[in-house]
N, C-alpha and C positions, 0 to 999 in steps of 0.2 A: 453409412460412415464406417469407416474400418479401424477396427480398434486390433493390437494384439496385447497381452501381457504377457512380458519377459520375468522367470525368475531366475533366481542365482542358485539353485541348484536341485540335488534328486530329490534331497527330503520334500522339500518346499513343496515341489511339484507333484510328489504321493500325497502331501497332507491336502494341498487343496482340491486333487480329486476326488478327496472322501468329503469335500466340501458340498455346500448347494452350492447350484451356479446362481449367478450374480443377473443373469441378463432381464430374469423377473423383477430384481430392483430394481435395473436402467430404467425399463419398462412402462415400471409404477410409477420413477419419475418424469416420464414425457420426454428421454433422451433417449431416441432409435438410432440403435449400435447393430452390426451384422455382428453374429455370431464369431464370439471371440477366442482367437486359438492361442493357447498358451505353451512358449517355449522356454526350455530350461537355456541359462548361459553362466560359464563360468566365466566369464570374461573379467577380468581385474582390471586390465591396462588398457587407459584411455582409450587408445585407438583403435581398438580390438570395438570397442563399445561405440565410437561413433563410424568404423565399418557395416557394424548391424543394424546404429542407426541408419544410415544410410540408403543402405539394400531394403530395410522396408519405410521407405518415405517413398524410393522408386518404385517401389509394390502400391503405391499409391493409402499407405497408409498416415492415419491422421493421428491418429492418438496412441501412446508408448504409455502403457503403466509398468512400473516397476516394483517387484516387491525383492527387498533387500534384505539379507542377509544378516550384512555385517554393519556394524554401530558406526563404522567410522563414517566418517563424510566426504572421504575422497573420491569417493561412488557419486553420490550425490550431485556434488561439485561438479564431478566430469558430462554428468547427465543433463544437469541443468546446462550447464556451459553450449554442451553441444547441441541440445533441444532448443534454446531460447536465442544463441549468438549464431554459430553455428550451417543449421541446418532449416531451422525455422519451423520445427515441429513438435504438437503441444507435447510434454512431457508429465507424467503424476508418478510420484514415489512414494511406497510405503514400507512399515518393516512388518517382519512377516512374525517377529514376535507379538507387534502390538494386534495382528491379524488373530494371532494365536490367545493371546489373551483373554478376547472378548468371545467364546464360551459361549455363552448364554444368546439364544436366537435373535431375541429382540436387542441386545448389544451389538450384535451384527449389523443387525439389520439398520441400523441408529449410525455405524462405523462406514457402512459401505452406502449410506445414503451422502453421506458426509463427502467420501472421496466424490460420487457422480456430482454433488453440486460443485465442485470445484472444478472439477475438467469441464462440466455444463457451460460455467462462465467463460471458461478459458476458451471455447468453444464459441463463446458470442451468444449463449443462451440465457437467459433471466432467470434466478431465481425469485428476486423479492422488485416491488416498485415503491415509489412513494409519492402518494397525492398529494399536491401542492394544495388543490383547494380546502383538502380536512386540515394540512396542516397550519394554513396560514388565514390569517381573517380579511386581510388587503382584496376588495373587489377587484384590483389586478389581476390575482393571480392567476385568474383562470384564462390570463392572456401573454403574461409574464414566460420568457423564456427563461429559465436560469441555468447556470452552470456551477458546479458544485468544485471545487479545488483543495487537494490537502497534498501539505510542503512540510516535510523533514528532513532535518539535515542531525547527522551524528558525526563526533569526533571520537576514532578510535584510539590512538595512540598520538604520542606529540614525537611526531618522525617526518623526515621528507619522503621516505621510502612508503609511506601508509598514509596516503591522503584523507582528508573528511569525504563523505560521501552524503550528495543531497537527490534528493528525490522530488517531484512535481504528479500532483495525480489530476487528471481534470476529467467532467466524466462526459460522457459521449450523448448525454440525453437528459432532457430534463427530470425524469423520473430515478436517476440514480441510480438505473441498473447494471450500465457496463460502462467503465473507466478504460482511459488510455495513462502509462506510465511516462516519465522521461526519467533517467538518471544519469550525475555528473560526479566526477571524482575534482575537488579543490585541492592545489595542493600550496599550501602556504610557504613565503621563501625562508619563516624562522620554523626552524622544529618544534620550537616552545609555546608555538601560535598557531589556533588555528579558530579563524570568523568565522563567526556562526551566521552572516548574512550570508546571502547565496549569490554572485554572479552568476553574469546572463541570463538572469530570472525572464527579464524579457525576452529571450529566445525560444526559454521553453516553454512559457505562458504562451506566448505567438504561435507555436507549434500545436499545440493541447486545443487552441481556440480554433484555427484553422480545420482540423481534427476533427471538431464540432459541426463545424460549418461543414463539411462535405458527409458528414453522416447525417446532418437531420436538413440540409441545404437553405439556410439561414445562422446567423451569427446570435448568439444569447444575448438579451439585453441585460440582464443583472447577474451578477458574478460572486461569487461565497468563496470566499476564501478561510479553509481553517488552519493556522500555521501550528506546528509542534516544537517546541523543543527550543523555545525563547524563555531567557529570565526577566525580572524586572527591569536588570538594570539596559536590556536593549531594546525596549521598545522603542525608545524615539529612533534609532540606528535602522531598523527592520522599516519601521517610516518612513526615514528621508532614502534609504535604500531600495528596499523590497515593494513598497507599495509606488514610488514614485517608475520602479522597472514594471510593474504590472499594467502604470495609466501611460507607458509609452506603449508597450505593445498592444493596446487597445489603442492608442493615438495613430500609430502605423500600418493596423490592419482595415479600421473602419475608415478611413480616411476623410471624406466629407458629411459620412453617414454620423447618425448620432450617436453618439459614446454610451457604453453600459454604464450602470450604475453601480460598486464595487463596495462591498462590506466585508471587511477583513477582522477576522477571529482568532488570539491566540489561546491556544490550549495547554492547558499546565498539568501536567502529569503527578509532578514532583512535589507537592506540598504535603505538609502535616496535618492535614484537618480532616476530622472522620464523624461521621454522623449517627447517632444510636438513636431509637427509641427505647421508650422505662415504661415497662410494666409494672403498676403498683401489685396486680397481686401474687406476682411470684418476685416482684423485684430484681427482674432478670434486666440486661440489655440486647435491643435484638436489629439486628440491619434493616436501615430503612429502605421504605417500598422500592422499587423499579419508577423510574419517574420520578421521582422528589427533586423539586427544586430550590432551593434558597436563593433568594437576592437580596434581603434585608439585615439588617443589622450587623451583620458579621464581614460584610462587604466594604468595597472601599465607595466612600460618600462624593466620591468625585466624577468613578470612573459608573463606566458601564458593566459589571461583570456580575458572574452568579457562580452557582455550583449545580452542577445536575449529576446525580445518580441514575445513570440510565440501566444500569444492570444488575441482574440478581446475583451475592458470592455464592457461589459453590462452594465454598471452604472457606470460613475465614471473615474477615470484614471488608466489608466492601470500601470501593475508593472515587471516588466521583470525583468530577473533573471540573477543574477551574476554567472558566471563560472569560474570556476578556478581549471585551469588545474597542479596538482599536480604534477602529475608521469604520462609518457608517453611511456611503450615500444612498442607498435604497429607504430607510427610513423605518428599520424592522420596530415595531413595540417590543415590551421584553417577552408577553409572553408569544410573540411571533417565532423572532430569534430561537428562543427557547425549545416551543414546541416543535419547529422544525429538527432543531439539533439533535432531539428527541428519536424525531422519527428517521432519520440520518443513522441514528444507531442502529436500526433494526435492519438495513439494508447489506449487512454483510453478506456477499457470497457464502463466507465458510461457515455460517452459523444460522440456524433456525432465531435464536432469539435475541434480544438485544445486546450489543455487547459496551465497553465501558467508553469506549470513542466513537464520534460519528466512521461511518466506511471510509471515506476519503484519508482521514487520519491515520485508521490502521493499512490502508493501503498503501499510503506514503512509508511507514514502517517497516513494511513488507517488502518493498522494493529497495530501502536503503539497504535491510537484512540481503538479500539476494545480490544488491549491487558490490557487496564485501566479498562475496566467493566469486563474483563473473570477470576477476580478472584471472582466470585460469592457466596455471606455467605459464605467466608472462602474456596476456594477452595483448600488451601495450608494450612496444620494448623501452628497455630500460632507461633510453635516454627522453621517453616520452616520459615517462612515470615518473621521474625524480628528477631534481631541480639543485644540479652540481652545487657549490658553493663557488666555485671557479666561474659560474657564468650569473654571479650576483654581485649586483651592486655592492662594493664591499660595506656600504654603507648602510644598507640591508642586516649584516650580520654584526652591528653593532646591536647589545642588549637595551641597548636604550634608546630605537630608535622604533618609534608604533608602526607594522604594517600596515598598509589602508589596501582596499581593494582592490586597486590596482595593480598590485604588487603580486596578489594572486594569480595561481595561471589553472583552467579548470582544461577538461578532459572528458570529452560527454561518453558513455560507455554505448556502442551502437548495438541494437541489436537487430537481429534478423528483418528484413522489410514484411514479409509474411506474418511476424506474431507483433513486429513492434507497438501499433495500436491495440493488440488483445490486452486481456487480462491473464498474460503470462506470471503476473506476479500471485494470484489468487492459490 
């Protein structure tokens, strides 16, 4: 596999020749790369940048790292754009201060293990897996196909010109190792509104599943869905919504065959509730373990939900995650649910240990993040992107009249056929 790295200029490129080479990492990680030649480029302007990309995609090269210079992000932006929409060729960027920083060999070496598992996945390689039979007690499981799904959507601005951006993650295997993305741009017809449900959830559920089906040549029968970035007050909305577009396109795909079985989980980032233990003999308070669950008393007596801290802070106190179990037909116990969600954490690409969402969550995150720069100078023109007021129901822009989803008009962002299924977002 032919990798090069480009930097941004002379320093850069004296300093990393006083560097070790790097191909000993790849190495130790089980990613065989041909020896990587590194050129300098001053290139600033877009097109200058995706001419180069170009000329070595035709050189038959697969993989572009980048180490960058300059803090801004129009570098970035033009890179990612042109590696992911584009050209269809993996891209990784780093700066070359954060390169400079870590000094010390074993930070290096911790730094640059880091970038190889990220292009590793980008790449369709595995870093971590997750056993269904350790983690669930159901004598099914060890026959149970599942499929893992995490769905965010964010609102940037209340503008026609800056639509919400949602994202869909579904993963390619039942082990959780490599996901496929979709993302869509909403744009609502009041400025002052923008739904947090998702249309055509069913198309890109449809998409994600099919995905499945031609990577492992069978359809999952149980399906996990974990959603992000709902309040109280929309669950039932997300319901007669979201979950009823998820049992169509499993109605439309399976056809006469037997329907999966679908558990949907909303994940709450955003509350106030933090957890200590008390040492009686220093009388200190200190973050609790990695794993700790609560589902009792502090809970709501109605519903299904818990809190799990799946990760250790680094700084600071830790913030565990509200779950709330919506819709259940697979028939999880709690500590099934749980313990799965658990081990869901530990499967991030870009991280050796567990982190504070299951993968699917933060890679839903991750794509909405990227889906905010990939309309680059206009990749959509203007009259795709914005929703006159001239071509609205004037009745629309009255303040008191509620939009309903129809009223939306979404915008799927396309990218490259080549990386569309990768973990380009990793």
């Amino acid at each position: 596999m032919k990798l090069v790295v480009i930097v941004s200029n002379h320093l850069i490129m004296h300093s990393l020749s006083n560097q070790r080479d790097t191909t000993n990492e790849k190495n130790h990680c089980g990613l065989r790369l041909s020896s990587s030649p590194i050129e300098k480029s001053d290139a600033v302007v877009p097109q200058t940048i995706l001419a180069r990309m170009n000329e070595l995609k035709m050189q038959g090269c697969e993989v572009i790292i980048y180490i960058l210079n300059q803090v801004g992000d129009d570098i970035y932006h033009a890179i990612k754009f042109f590696g992911n929409v584009k050209l269809g060729i993996v891209t990784q960027c780093t700066r070359f201060d954060r390169l400079m920083s870590n000094s010390d060999p074993r930070k290096m070496d911790m730094y640059i293990q880091n970038l190889v598992q990220k292009f590793n996945a980008k790449l369709g390689g595995v870093n971590q897996l997750v056993s269904l039979m350790r983690a669930l007690t159901s004598p099914s499981a060890r026959s149970d196909i599942f499929m893992f799904f995490g769905i965010d959507c964010t609102h940037i601005t209340c503008s026609r010109e800056r639509p919400s951006i949602a994202a869909v993650i579904g993963s390619k295997d039942s082990t959780s190792s490599q996901y496929a993305g979709r993302v869509v741009q909403q744009f609502s017809p009041k400025g002052k509104i923008a739904l947090e449900i998702i249309k055509d959830l069913h198309i890109l559920v449809g998409e994600l599943i099919r995905e499945f089906s031609n990577h492992n040549s069978h359809l999952p029968n149980k399906l996990v869905f974990y959603r992000a970035g709902v309040d109280d007050g929309s669950f039932q909305k997300v319901l007669d919504n979201e979950l009823r577009a998820i049992q169509r396109a499993c109605t439309e795909l399976y056809g006469h065959n037997q329907l999966p079985k679908i558990c949907f989980v909303v994940v709450k980032k955003r509350h106030n509730t933090r957890f200590f233990t008390w040492d009686k003999q220093t009388n200190q308070t200190n973050n609790v373990q990695p794993g700790t669950v609560i589902d009792t008393d502090i809970v709501s007596p109605n519903g299904f939900d818990f809190y799990l801290n799946s990760h250790a802070a680094i700084q600071g106190t830790s913030r565990p995650m509200l779950y709330q179990v919506l819709y259940d037909e697979i028939g999880f116990t709690s500590d099934d649910i749980q313990q799965l969600t658990y081990y869901l954490c530990h499967t991030d690409v870009r991280c050796t240990k567990a982190v504070s969402v299951p993968a699917p969550v933060h890679y839903a995150t991750l794509c909405v993040s990227r889906g905010l720069n990939l309309d680059y100078e206009g990749q959509m023109a203007n009259e795709q992107r914005s929703i006159a007021a001239s071509d609205l129901d004037e009745a629309l822009l009255d303040e008191d009249v509620v939009v309903t989803l129809d009223d939306v008009q979404t915008t799927k962002i396309d990218f490259n056929p080549l990386i569309e299924n990768t973990m380009w977002f990793a």
